[in-house]
C-alpha positions as CSV (number, residue, x, y, z in Angstrom):
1,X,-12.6,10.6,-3.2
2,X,-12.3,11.6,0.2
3,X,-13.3,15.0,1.6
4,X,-10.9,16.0,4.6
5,X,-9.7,19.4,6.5
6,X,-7.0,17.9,7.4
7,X,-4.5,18.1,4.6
8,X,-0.7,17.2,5.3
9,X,0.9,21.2,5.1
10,X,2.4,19.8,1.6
11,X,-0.5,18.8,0.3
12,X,-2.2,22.5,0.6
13,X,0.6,23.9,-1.9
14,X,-1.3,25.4,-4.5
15,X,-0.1,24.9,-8.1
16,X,-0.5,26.8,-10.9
17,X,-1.9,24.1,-12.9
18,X,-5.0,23.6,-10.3
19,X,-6.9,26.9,-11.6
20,X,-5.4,26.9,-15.0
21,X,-7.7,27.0,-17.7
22,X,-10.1,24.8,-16.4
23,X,-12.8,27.2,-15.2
24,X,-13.2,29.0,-18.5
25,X,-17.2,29.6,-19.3
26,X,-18.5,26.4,-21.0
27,X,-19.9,28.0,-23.9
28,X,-16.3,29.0,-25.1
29,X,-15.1,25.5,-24.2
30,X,-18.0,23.9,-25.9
31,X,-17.2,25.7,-29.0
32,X,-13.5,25.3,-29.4
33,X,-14.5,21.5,-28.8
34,X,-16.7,21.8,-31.4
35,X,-13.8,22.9,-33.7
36,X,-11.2,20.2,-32.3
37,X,-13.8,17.7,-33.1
38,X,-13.6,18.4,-37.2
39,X,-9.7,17.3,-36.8
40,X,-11.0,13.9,-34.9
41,X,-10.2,12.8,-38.9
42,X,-6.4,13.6,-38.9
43,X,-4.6,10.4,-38.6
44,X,-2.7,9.2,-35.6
45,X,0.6,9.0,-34.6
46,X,2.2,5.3,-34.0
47,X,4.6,4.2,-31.9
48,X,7.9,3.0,-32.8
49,X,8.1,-0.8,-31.1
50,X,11.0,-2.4,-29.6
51,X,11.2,-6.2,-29.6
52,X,8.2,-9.4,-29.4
53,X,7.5,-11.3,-26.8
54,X,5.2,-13.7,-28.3
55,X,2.6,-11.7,-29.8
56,X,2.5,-8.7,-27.8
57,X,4.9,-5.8,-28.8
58,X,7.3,-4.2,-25.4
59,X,8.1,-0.6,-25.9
60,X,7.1,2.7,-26.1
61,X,5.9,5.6,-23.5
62,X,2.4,6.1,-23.2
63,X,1.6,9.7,-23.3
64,X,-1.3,10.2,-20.6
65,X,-3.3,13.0,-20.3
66,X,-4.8,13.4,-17.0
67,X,-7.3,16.2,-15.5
68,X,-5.7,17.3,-12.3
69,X,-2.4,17.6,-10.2
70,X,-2.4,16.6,-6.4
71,X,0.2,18.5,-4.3
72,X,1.8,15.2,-2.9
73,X,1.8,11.5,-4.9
74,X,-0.1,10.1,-2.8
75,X,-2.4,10.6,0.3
76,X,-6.7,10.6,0.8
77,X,-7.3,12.2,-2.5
78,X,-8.7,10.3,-5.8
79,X,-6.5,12.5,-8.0
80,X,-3.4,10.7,-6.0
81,X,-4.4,7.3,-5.9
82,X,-4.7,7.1,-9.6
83,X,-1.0,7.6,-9.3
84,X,-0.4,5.7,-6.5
85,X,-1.7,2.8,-8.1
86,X,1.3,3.0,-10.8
87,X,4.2,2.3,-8.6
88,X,2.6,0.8,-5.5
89,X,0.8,-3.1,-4.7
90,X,-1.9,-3.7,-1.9
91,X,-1.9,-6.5,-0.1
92,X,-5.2,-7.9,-2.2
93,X,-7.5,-7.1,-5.3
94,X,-11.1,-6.3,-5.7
95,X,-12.2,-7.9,-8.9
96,X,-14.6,-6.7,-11.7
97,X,-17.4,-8.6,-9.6
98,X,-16.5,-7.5,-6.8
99,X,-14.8,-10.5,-5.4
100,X,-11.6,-10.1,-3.1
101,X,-8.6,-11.6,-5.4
102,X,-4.4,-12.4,-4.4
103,X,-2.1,-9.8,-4.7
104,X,0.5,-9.4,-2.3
105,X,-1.7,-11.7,-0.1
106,X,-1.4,-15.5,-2.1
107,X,-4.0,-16.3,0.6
108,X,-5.4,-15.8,3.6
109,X,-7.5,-17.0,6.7
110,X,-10.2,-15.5,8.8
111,X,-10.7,-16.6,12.3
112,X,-14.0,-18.1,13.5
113,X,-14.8,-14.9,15.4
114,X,-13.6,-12.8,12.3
115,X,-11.1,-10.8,14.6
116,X,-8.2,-12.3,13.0
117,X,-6.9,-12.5,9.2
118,X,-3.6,-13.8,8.5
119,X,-2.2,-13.3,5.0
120,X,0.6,-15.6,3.3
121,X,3.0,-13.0,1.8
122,X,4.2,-13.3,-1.6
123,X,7.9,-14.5,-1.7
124,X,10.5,-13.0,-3.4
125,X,8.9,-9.2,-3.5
126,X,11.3,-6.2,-2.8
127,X,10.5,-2.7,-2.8
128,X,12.2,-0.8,-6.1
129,X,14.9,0.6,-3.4
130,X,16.0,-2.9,-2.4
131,X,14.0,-2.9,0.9
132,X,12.5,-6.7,1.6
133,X,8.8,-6.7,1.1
134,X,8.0,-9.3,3.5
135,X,5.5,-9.3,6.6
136,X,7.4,-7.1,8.5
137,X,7.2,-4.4,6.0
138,X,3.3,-4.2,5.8
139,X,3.0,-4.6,9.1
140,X,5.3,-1.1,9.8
141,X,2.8,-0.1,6.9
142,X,-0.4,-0.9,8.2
143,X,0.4,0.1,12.2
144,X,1.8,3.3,10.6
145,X,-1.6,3.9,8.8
146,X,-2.9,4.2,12.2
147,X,-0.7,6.2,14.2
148,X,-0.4,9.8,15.1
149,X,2.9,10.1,13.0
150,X,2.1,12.5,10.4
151,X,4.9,10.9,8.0
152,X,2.7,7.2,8.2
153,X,-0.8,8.4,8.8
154,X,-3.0,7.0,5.9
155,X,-5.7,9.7,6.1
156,X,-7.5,6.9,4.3
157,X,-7.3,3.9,6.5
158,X,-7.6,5.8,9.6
159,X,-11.2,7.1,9.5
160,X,-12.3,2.7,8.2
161,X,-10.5,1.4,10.6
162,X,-9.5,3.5,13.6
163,X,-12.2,2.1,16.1
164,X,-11.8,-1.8,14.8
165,X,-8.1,-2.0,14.6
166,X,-5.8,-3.7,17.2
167,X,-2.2,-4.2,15.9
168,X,-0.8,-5.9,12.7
169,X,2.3,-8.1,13.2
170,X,5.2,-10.4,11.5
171,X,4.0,-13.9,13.5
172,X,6.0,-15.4,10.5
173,X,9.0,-13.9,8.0
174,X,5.9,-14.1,5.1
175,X,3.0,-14.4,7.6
176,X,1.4,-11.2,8.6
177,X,-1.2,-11.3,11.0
178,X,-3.9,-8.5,11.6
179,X,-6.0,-8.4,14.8
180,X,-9.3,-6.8,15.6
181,X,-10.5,-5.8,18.4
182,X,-14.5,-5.8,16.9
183,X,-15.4,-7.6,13.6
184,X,-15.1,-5.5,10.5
185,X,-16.2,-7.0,7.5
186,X,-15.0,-4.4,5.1
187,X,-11.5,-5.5,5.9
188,X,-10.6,-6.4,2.7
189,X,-12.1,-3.8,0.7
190,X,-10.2,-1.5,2.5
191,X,-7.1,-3.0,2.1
192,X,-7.9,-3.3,-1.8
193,X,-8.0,0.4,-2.0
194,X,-4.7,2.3,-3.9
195,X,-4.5,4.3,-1.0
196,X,-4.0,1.3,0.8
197,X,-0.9,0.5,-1.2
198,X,2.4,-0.6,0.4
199,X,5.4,1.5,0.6
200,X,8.7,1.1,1.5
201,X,9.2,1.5,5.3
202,X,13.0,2.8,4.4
203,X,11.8,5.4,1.8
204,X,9.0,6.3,4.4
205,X,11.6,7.2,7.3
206,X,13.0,10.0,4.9
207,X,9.8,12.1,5.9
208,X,6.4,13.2,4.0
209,X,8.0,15.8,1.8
210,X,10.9,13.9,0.3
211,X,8.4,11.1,0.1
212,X,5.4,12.9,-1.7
213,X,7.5,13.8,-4.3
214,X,9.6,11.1,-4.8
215,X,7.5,7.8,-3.3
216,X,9.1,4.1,-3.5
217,X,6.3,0.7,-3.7
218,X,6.7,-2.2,-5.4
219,X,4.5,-1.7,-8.2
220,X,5.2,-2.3,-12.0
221,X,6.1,1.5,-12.3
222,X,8.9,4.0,-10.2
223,X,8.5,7.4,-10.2
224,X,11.3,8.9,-11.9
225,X,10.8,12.7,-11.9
226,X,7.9,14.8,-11.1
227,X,7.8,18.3,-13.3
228,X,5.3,20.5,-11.3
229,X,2.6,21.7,-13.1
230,X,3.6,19.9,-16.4
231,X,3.8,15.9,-16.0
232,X,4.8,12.6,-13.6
233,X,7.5,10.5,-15.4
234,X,7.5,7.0,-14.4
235,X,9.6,4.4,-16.1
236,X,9.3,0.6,-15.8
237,X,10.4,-1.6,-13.1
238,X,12.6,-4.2,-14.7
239,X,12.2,-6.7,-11.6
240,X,8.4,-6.6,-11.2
241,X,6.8,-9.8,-9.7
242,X,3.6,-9.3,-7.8
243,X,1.0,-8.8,-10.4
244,X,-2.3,-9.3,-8.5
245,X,-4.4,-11.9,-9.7
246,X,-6.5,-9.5,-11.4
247,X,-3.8,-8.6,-14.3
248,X,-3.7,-10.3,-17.5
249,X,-0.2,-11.2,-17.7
250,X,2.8,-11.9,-15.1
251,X,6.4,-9.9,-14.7
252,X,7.4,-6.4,-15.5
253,X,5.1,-4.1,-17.6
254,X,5.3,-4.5,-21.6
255,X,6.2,-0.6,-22.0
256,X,8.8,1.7,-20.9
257,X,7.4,4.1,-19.1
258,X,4.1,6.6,-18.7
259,X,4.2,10.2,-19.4
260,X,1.6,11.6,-16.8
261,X,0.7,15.0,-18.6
262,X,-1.4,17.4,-16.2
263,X,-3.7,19.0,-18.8
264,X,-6.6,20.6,-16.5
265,X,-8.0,22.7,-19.3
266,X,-10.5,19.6,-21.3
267,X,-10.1,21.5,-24.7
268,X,-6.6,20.8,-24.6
269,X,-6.7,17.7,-23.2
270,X,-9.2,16.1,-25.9
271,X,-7.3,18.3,-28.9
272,X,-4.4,16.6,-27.5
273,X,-5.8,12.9,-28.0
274,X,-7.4,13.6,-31.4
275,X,-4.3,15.3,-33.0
276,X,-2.4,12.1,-31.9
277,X,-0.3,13.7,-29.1
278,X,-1.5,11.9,-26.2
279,X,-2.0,8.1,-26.3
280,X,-5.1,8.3,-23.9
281,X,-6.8,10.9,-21.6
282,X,-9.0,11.0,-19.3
283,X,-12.4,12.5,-18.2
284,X,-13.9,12.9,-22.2
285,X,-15.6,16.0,-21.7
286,X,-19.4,16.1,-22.1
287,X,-19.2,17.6,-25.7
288,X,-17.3,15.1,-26.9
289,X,-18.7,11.9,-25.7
290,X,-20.7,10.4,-28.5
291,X,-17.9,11.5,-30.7
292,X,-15.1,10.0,-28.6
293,X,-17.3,6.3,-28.1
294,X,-17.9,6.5,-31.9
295,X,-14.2,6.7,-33.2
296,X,-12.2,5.2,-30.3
297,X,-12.1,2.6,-27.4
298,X,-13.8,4.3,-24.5
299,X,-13.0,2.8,-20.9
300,X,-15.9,4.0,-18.4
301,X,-16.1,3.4,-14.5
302,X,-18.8,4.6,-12.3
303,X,-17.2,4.6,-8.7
304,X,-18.8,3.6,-5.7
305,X,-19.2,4.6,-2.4
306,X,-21.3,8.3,-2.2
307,X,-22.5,10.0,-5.6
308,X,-21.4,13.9,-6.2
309,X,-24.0,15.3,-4.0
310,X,-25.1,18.5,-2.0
311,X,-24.3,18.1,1.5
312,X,-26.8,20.7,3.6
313,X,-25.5,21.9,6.8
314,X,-28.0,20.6,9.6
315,X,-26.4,22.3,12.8
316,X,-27.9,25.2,12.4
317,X,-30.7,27.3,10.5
318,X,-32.3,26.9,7.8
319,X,-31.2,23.3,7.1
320,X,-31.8,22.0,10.9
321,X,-35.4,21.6,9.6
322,X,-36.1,18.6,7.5
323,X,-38.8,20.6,5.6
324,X,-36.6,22.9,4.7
325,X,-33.9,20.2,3.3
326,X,-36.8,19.1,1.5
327,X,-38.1,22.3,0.0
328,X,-34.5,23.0,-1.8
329,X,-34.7,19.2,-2.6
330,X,-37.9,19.8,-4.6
331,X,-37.7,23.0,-5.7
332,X,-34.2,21.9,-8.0
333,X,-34.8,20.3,-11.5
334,X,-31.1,18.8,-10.9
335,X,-31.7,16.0,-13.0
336,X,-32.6,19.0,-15.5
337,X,-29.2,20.8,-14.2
338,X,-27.2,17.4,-14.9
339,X,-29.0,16.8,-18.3
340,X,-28.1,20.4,-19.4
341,X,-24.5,20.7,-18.3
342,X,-23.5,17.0,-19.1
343,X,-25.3,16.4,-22.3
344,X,-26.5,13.0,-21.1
345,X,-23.0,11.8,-20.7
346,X,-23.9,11.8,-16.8
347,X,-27.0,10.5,-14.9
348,X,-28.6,12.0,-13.0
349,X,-28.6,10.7,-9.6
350,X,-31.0,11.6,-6.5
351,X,-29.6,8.9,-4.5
352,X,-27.8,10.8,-2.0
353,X,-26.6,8.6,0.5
354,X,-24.8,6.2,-1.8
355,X,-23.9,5.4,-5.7
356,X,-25.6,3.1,-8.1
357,X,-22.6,0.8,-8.8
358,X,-22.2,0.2,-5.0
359,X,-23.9,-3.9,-4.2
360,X,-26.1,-2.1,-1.8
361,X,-27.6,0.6,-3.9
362,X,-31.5,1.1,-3.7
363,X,-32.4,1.6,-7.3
364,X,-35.8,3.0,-6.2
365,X,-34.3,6.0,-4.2
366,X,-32.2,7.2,-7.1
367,X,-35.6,9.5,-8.6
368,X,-35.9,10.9,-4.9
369,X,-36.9,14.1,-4.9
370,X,-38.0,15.0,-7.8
371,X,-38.7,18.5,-9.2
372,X,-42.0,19.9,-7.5
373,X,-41.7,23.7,-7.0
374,X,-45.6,23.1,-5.3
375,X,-44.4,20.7,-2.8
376,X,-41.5,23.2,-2.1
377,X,-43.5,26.4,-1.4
378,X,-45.6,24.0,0.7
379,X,-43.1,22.8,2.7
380,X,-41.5,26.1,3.2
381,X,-44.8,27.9,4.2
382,X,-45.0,25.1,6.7
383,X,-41.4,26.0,8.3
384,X,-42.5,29.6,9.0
385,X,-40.8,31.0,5.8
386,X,-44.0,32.3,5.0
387,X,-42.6,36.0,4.0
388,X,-40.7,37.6,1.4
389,X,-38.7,40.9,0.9
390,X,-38.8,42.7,-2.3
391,X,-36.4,40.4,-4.2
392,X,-38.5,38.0,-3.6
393,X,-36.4,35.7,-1.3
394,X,-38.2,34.1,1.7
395,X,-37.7,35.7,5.4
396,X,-38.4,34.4,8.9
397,X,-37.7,36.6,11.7
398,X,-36.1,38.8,9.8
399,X,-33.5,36.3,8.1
400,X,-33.5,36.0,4.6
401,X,-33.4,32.7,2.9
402,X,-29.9,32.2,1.9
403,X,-28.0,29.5,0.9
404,X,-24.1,29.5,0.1
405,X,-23.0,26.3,-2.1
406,X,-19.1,25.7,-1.5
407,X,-17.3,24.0,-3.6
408,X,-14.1,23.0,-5.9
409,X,-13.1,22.1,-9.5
410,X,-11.2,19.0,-7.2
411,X,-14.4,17.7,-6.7
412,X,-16.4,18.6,-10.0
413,X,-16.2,18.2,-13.5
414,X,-15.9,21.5,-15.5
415,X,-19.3,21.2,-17.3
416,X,-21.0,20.7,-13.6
417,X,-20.5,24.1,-12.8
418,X,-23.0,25.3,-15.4
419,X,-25.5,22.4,-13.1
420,X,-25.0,24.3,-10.2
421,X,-26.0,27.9,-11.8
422,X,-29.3,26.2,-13.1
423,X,-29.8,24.7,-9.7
424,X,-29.1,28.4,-8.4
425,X,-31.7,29.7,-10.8
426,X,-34.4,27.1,-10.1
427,X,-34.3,27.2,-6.0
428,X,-35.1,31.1,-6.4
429,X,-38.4,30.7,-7.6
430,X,-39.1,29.2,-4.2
431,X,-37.8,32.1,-2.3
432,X,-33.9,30.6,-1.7
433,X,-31.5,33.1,-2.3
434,X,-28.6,30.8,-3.4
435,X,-25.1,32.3,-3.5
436,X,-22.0,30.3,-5.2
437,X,-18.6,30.4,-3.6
438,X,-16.2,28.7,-6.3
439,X,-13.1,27.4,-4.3
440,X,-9.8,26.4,-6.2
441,X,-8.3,23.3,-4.7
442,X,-5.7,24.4,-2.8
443,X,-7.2,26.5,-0.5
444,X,-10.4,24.1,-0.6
445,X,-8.3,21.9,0.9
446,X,-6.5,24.3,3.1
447,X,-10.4,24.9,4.2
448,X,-11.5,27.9,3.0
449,X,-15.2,28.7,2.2
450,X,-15.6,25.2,4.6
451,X,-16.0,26.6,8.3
452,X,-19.1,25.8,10.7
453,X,-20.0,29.4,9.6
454,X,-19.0,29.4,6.1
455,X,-21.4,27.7,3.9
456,X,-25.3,26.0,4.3
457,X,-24.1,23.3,1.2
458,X,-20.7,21.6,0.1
459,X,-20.6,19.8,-3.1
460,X,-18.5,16.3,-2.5
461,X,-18.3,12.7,-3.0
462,X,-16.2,9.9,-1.3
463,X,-15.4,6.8,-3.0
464,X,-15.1,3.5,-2.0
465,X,-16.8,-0.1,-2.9
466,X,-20.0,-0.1,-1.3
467,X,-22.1,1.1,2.1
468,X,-18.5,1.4,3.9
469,X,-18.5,4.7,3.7
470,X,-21.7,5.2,5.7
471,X,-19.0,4.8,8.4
472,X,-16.6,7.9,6.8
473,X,-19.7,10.0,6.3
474,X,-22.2,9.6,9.6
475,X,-20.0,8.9,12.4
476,X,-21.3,10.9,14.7
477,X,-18.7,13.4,17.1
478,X,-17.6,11.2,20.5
479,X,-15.5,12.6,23.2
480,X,-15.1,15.8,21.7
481,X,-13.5,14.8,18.7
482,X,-15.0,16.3,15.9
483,X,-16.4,14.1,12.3
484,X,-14.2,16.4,10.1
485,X,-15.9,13.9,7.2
486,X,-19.1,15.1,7.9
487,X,-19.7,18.1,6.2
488,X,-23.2,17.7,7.3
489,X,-23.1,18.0,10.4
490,X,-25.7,15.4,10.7
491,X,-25.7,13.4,14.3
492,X,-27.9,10.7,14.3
493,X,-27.4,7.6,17.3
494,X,-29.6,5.4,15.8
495,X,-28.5,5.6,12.1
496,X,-24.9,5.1,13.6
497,X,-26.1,2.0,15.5
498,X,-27.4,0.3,11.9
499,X,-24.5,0.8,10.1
500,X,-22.2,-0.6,13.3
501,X,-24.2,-3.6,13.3
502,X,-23.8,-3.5,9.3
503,X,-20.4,-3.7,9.7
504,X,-20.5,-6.2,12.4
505,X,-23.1,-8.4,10.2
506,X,-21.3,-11.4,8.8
507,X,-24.6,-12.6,6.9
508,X,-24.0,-11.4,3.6
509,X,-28.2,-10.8,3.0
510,X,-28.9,-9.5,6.7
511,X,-25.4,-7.2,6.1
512,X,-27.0,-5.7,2.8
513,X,-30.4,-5.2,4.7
514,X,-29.0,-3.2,7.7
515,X,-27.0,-0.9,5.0
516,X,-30.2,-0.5,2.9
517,X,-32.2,0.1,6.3
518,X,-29.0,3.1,6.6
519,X,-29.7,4.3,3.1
520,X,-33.1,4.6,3.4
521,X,-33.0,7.0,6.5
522,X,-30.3,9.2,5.6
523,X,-32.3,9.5,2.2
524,X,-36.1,10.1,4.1
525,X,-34.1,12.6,6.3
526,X,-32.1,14.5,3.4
527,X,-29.0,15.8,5.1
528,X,-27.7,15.3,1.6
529,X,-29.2,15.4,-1.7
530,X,-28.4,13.5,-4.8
531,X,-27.1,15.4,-8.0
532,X,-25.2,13.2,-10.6
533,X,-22.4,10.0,-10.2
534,X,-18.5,10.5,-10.2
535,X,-17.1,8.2,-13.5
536,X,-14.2,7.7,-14.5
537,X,-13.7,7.7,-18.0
538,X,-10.5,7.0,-20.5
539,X,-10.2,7.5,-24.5
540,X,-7.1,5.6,-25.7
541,X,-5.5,5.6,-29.3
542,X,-6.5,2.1,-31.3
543,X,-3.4,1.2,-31.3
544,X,-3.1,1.3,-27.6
545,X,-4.2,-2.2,-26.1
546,X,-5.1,-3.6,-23.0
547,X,-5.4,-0.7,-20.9
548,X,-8.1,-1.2,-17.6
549,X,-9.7,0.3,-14.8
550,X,-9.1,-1.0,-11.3
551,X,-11.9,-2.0,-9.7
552,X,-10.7,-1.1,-5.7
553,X,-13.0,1.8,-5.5
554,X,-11.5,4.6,-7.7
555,X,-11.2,2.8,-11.5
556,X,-7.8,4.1,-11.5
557,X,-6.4,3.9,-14.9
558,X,-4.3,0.5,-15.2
559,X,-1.3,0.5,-17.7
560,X,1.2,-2.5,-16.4
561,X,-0.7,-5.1,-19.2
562,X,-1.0,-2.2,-21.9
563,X,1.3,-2.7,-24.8
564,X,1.2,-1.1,-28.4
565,X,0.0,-2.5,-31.4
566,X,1.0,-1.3,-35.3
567,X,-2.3,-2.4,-36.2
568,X,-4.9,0.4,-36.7
């Protein structure tokens, strides 16, 4: 999930679903779950069927119930690529293993100095509004990505590949060639992203607003109307033929159509699934989890990329010292916090600078900084907060130790605000006095509660495959342009030199070294600290088959090889 200021002035559109329902306390949701559970043993609607094709069953709309609504289809935020991903194809796949796959790309070749890839374009691929898919068309794509044309700006792409990227061209009607100007190995990966996925360079000229609400790709799905605040409709495209190599079958999708549903409020999400009116959901909430693996298939996807973690602002006091970064560190039981509010259907994670299901993930730095109110009060008496007023909050020269925690239901889970009240009760026996400013997502985006002056900690996460996003998050600011993904505010020369050379390292084993050598530092110096992993997770009906995750970054929800079964 990307964290970004910069939001196109559609996107910061707030909509009434975003707040909804979704922030009520967590006892009350926790009980009515508890009541929604006991009808678990209703039985399930099923799907009338239209036609065989061999053995699997075509028809039928599934009935999706989804968490939240983006203001535009797609763009830099997770919540839109798990659209985007229905009615769009990227030029190649990221496999289960992690291995890049054919998509649009049948092949493709790498020059011997690794500035050069040129991809063999599927034949015979048109965008669902007639427009040619050919070389041509991704090129306009890619080029667009990097412009300063707010209609093609990927705010995506732009921050991977801005200081690598030299042009992408047609050399060929079905050749497309992309040139470097330094070697960057996570090339592909970034191209295997959803946000990544083509679109149709006639659609795109009718400008960002038409085009967030009504987008055009190639993918198995179109977008057929979008009811704010309720649901997407997408409905099938008859002529699909670019299946990546990942899918299970080839051609167009088996059903008829998906009914997006935007059901923010997880009481009436998961009462929606277990009275049989959705097909699948996603995000099971915390209270349901054993109960929703135990009666139903249970898809689950820990993202790459960062974890959800507390980003400390390090720019200016109290969290320009390292030992005070440290002391809230130690003096939070988050794991407790995470154990509490998730009811083990979380892990905790103190891993901060990147997640466990990324291939260069330290597994020893994931119990860093552990719970040890001593070690705090140490460390704080050894910054000079060696006073306290009558509340019993630490002072230094008169300042009292206060820390404001920014943050969004667009970047956490209902259940994780109850984490961040624990964490808020915890750090106070140290002497922080920690102040919660709850955002809703439109004007998170819009950046409220996010200026240099605004907050000491953001909540966040980023996703992507691996130690990529070291790039997105510790870039330091150059020529007075501003790291807007840095919420940090950390600048750090000689971190940013690893993590170049990482990206520069074609050595498989000396690449994953430099990254860990990266992960290790920004862990020992703490400008962000670990608090629990971003999954995604999906409950679909029995009768609902071969539903997937993607495996790009996200583990968006795949339904082009789902199909219905009368079988229970």
């Amino acid at each position: 999930m990307i964290w970004r200021l910069d939001m196109h002035s559609s996107n910061a559109r707030s909509t009434r679903r975003f707040t909804g329902k979704s922030n009520y306390p967590a006892r009350t949701v926790k009980a009515t779950l508890l009541v929604l559970l006991g009808l678990s043993q209703l039985p399930s609607t099923i799907h009338a069927q239209e036609g065989v094709a061999g053995s699997v069953k075509r028809g039928g709309v599934i009935r999706y119930g989804h968490f939240q609504e983006p203001a535009c289809l797609f763009g830099g935020w997770v919540q839109q690529w798990y659209l985007q991903r229905q009615y769009s194809d990227n030029l190649v796949a990221r496999s289960e293993d992690g291995k890049i796959v054919p998509w649009l790309a049948e092949s493709w070749t790498i020059s011997d100095d690794k500035k050069i890839y040129t991809f063999e374009i599927k034949p015979n691929v048109k965008f669902t509004d007639g427009t040619s898919l050919d070389a041509q068309a991704i090129a306009d794509n890619i080029n667009g990505w990097l412009s300063n044309d707010p209609d093609l700006r990927n705010p995506t792409a732009a921050p991977y590949l801005s200081d690598s990227f030299e042009s992408a061209s047609a050399i060929a009607p079905l050749r497309l060639q992309v040139t470097l100007k330094v070697p960057f190995q996570p090339l592909l990966n970034v191209f295997a992203q959803s946000s990544q996925g083509i679109l149709s360079p006639s659609a795109l000229k009718r400008g960002l607003a038409v085009n967030c609400e009504n987008p055009v790709g190639s993918g198995p799905f179109i977008v057929d109307k979008w009811r704010h605040g309720w649901e997407v409709t997408f409905r099938r495209n008859p002529d699909y033929n670019s299946a990546p190599a990942t899918a299970k079958h080839q051609g167009p999708a088996y059903i008829d159509g998906i009914s997006w549903k935007f059901l923010p409020d997880q009481t009436v999400r998961y009462g929606s699934f277990i009275t049989g009116e959705t097909d699948a959901i996603y995000d099971i909430p915390a209270i349901a989890w054993k109960e929703a693996n135990s009666r139903f298939p249970v898809l689950r996807h820990i993202t790459g990329g960062t974890p959800l973690r507390l980003a400390l602002y390090t720019a200016r006091p109290p969290f320009d010292d390292v030992l005070v970064r440290k002391a809230f560190a130690y003096s939070t039981d988050r794991k407790a916090a995470v154990d509490t509010s998730f009811l083990g259907s979380l892990p905790f994670e103190g891993n901060g600078a990147l997640s466990q299901s990324s291939p260069e993930y330290l597994r020893e730095l994931g119990q860093s900084y552990t719970y040890d109110i001593r070690k705090a009060n140490q460390l704080l008496d050894q910054a000079g907060w060696t006073e306290r007023n009558p509340s019993g909050v630490r002072v230094k020269n008169g300042n009292p130790l206060i820390v404001r925690v920014s943050y969004s239901n667009a970047f956490l889970k209902p259940d994780g605000e109850q984490a961040l009240q624990v964490i808020q009760q915890q750090a106070r026996a140290a002497g922080f006095d920690v102040r919660l400013q709850p955002t809703n997502p439109a004007d998170f985006f819009a950046g409220k509660n996010l200026g240099p002056d605004d907050y000491e900690i953001v909540l966040l996460y980023w996703v992507a495959p691996g130690a990529e996003i070291f790039r997105i998050s510790w870039k330091p600011d150059q020529k007075g342009e501003t790291n807007r993904f840095n919420p940090s505010r950390y600048q750090d020369l000689t971190l940013w030199d690893v993590i170049q050379r990482a990206e520069q390292e074609l050595n498989g084993a000396r690449r994953t070294a430099l990254y860990q050598q990266a992960e290790r530092k920004i862990v020992d110096e703490a400008p962000v600290i670990g608090l629990t992993v971003l999954d995604v997770t999906l409950a679909t009906r029995p009768n609902l088959k071969d539903v997937w995750l993607d495996r790009g970054s996200v583990g968006e929800p795949v339904f082009y090889d789902a199909h219905f079964d009368d079988g229970k």
